[in-house]
C-alpha positions, 0 to 999 in steps of 0.5 A, spaced: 496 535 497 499 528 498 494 524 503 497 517 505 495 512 510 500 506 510 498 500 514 501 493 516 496 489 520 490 492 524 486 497 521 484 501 526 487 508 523 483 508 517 476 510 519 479 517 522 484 517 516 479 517 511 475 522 516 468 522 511 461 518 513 460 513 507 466 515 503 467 512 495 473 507 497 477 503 490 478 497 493 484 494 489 485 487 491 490 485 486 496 483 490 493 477 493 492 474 486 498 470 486 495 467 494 489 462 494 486 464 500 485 471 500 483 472 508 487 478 509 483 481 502 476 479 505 479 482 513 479 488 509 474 489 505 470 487 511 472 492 516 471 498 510 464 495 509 463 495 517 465 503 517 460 505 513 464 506 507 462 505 499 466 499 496 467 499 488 472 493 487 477 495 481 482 490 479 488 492 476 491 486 473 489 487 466 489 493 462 485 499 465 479 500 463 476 508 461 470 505 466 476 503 472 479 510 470 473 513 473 471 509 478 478 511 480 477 519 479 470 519 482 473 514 488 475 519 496 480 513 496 484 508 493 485 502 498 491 497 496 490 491 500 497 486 502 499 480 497 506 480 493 508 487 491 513 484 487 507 483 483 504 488 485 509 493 481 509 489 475 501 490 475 502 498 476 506 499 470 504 493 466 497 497 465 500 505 466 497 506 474 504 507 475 503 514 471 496 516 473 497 514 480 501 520 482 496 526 479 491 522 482 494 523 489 496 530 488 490 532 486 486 529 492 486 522 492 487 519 499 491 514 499 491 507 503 496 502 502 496 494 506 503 492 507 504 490 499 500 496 498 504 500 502 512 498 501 510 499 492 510 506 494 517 507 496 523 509 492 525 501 492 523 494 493 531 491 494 530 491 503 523 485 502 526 481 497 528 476 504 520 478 506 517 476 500 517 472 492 521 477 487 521 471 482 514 470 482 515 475 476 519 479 472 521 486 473 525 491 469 529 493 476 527 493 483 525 501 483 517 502 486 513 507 485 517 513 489 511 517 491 514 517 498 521 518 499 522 511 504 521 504 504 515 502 509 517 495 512 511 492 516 510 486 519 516 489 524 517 485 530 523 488 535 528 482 536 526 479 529 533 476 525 531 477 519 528 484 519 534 486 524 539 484 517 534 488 512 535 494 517 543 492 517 544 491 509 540 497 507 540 502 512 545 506 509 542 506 502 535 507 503 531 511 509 528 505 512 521 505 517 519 498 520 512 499 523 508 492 527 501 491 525 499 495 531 501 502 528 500 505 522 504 511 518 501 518 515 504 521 510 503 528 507 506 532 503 509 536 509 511 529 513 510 523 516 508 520 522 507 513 525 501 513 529 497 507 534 492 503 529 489 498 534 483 496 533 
């Protein structure tokens, strides 16, 4: 049963998401490697930790290891924080979590991706390419990780030029959902939803 909480900014929506006191949080901060201050990483692991949540760092920019593999499938949740998910898609099928990724979901892994860690799921990467740097890396395609069937634009302001020509250029192609960084969106495998997350 698929399980997804994708946020742009402020986290209020995760401590119900998740839902279970001291819960085993993977806590993957490798899209924000190519970033020399990691603010938003430390925001982030901070809030985790002030909610009572168990931290174990797994980092993703290498080949995964057994010990990462069952840090994963012992973990209630995979937290995915920001940073450059052009980046951050060429680490997940580099190393193959891109293949393991989708069992681990389905089979109960509550999911909870950070801007970058959210837009990586959708079917495609091509509507950011103006909101993010595609050439700090190279990739095969544009193609994400389609384990939801939308792409996720964070950071959405009404009235902001750029993101009004994404949604224009793109919205024929690609189910586009803008959220700002007071909402979140729940995904299920029944639906979806935007929902408050004000902290």
């Amino acid at each position: 049963m698929k399980s997804i909480l994708l946020v742009s900014g402020e986290l209020g929506a995760v401590p119900d998401f998740i839902g279970k006191a001291k819960a085993k949080v993977a806590f993957v901060p490798t899209a924000a490697d190519l970033d020399e201050d990691k603010w938003y990483v430390e925001r982030d692991r901070a809030f985790l930790a002030e909610n009572g949540f168990d931290i174990t760092e797994v980092q993703i920019s290498r080949k995964l290891s057994a010990q990462a593999i069952t840090v994963l499938r012992a973990a209630d949740v995979l937290y995915v924080t920001g940073g450059n998910t052009f980046y951050l898609l060429k680490m997940f099928l580099d190393n193959g979590l891109s293949q393991v990724l989708p069992e681990l979901v389905e089979n109960g892994l509550k999911y909870i991706g950070a801007s970058a860690g959210a837009v990586v799921l959708g079917p495609s990467l091509a509507p950011i390419q103006k909101l993010d740097n595609p050439s700090a890396v190279t990739l095969p395609s544009f193609d994400g990780l389609s384990l939801i069937d939308f792409v996720p634009l964070p950071h959405y302001t009404k009235g902001n030029k750029l993101y009004e020509q994404i949604l224009q250029e793109f919205e024929k192609d690609f189910d586009l959902v803008p959220f700002t960084d007071k909402q979140a969106i729940v995904v299920s495998s029944a639906d979806r939803r935007v929902v408050t997350s004000a902290q």
